[in-house]
N, C-alpha and C positions, 0 to 999 in steps of 0.2 A: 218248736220241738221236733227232732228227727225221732225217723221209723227207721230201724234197721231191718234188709231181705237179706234173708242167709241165701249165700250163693251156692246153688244144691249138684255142686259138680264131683261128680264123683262119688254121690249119693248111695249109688246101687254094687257098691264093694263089699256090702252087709255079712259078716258071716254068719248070722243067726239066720232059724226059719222061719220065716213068714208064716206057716201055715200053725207052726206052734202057741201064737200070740193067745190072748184072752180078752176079755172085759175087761180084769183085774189089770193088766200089762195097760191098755188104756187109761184106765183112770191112773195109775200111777205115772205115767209119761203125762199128761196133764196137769197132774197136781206137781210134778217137779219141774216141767219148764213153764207153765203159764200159772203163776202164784195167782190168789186172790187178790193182793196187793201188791200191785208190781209195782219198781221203783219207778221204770221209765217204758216208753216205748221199747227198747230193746227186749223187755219179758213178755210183748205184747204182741206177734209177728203175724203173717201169715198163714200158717202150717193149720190154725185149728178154725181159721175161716174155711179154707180148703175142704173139710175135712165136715166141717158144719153141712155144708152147703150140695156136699157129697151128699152127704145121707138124704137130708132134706128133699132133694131133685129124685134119689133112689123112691122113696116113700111118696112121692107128690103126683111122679106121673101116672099111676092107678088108683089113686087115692086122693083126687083134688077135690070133694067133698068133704073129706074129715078133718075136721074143727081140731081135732089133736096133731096131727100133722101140720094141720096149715099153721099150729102156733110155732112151728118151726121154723117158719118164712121170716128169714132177713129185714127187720120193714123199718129197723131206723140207726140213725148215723151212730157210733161210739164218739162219744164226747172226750174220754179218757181211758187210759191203756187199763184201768179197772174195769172200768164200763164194759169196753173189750172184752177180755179173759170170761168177767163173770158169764156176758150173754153167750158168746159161743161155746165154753165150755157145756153151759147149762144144755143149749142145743144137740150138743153132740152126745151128754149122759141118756136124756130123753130121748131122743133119735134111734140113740142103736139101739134100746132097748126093744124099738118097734121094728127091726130090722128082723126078714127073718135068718134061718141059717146060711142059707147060700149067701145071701145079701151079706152077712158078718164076716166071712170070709171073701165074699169079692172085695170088701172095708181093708180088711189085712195085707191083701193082695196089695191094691192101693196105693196105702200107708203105712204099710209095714216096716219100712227101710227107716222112715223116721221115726216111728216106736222104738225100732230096734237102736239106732243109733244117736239120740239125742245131743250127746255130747259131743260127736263129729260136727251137725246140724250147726252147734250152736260156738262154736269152735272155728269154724270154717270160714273161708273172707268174705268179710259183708259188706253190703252196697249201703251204701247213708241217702235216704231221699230225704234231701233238704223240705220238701213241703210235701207235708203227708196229707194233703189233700188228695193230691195226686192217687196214691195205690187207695185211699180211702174212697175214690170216687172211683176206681175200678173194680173195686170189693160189693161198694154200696148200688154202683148202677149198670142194671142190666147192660144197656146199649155198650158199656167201655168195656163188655166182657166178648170175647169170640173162645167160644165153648169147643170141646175136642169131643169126640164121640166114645171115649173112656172115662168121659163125666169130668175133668177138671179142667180148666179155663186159665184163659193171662189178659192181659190187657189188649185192647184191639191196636192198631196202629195210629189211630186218631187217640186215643186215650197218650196219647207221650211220654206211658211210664218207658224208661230209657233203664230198666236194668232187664236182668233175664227174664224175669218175670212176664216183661210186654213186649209184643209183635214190636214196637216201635224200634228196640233196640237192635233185634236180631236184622230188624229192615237196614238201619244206619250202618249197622259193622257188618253186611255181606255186601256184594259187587251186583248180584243178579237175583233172579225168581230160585233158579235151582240150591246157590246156597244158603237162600233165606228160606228155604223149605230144611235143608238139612240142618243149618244151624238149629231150628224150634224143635227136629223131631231130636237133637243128640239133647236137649234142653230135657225134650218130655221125657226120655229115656233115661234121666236121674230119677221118673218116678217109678222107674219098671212100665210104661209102655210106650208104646209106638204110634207114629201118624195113621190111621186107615187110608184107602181110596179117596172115603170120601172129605175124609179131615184135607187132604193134600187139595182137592179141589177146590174147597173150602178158601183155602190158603193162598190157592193162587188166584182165584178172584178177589180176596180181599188185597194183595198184595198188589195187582195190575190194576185196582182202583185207586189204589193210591203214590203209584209211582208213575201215571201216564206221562 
């Protein structure tokens, strides 16, 4: 069974405002691209693992005692593009509920471009990963994650995902450190932000580990 990643170039052409979105605009961008029954992997993507996992990490790091939050936490594989949909949607109804206002709008900031543009998202040319083990075990496992300091994450270089998604790819189709650094930040900058200082350092230690 393939996984389809929407390839997110050219994401941020958005002519809506981010700052206008709602609750409501959420749940309806939800309930119209990730069905409760979807046919196949393709209704089943990325975008609300992202988005789960978002909130979750907002909510967890001052709050890693509360039992309501931590039933937030990611703790087991999706078996099927069902399984999928229902648990991460579920996460993210419950999540932003507990978000407070800033937090709601840092979420829009985020992910607003794919609220707002669904149908470009899902429209746009997609990479087929032959064995969806592969992004499932970058989703599912901390270690194959190298985290951005804007909260949202790709797969590390050892993790092999080979689309935009993971370090792996950006590493094979650049020549050197410096355009394997520009290639991930024009990558992040489909989601509206940018490498920090420390993300770049980040990146080139991870990068000079694995190309000595």
């Amino acid at each position: 069974m393939n996984i389809k990643i929407p390839n997110l170039e050219k994401l941020n052409e958005s002519t809506n405002n981010k700052s206008d979105l709602k609750e409501s605009d959420l749940l309806v961008y939800l309930d119209e691209n990730f069905p409760d029954n979807p046919k196949s992997w393709k209704e089943a993507t990325v975008e609300i693992v992202e988005m789960a996992n978002w909130i979750y990490e907002t909510l967890d790091y001052p709050n890693q005692n509360n039992p309501q939050i931590q039933e937030l936490k990611d703790t087991k594989k999706s078996k099927s593009p069902k399984e999928w949909n229902l648990k991460h949607k579920k996460r993210i109804i419950n999540g932003f509920k507990l978000l407070d206002s800033y937090n709601k709008k840092q979420f829009f900031e985020t992910f607003g471009e794919w609220i707002n543009n669904p149908k470009k998202l899902n429209e746009s040319q997609q990479i087929i990963i032959e064995d969806e083990e592969i992004i499932e075990d970058v989703v599912n496992i901390k270690s194959n994650q190298f985290n951005f300091d804007c909260g949202l994450y790709m797969g590390t270089i050892k993790s092999g995902l080979d689309t935009k998604f993971g370090l792996a790819y950006h590493a094979l189709n650049t020549l050197n450190l410096e355009e394997f650094i520009d290639s991930v930040n024009n990558f992040l900058s489909t989601t509206n932000n940018q490498l920090t200082e420390n993300d770049i350092e980040k990146l080139t230690a991870h990068y000079i580990k694995y190309n000595k």
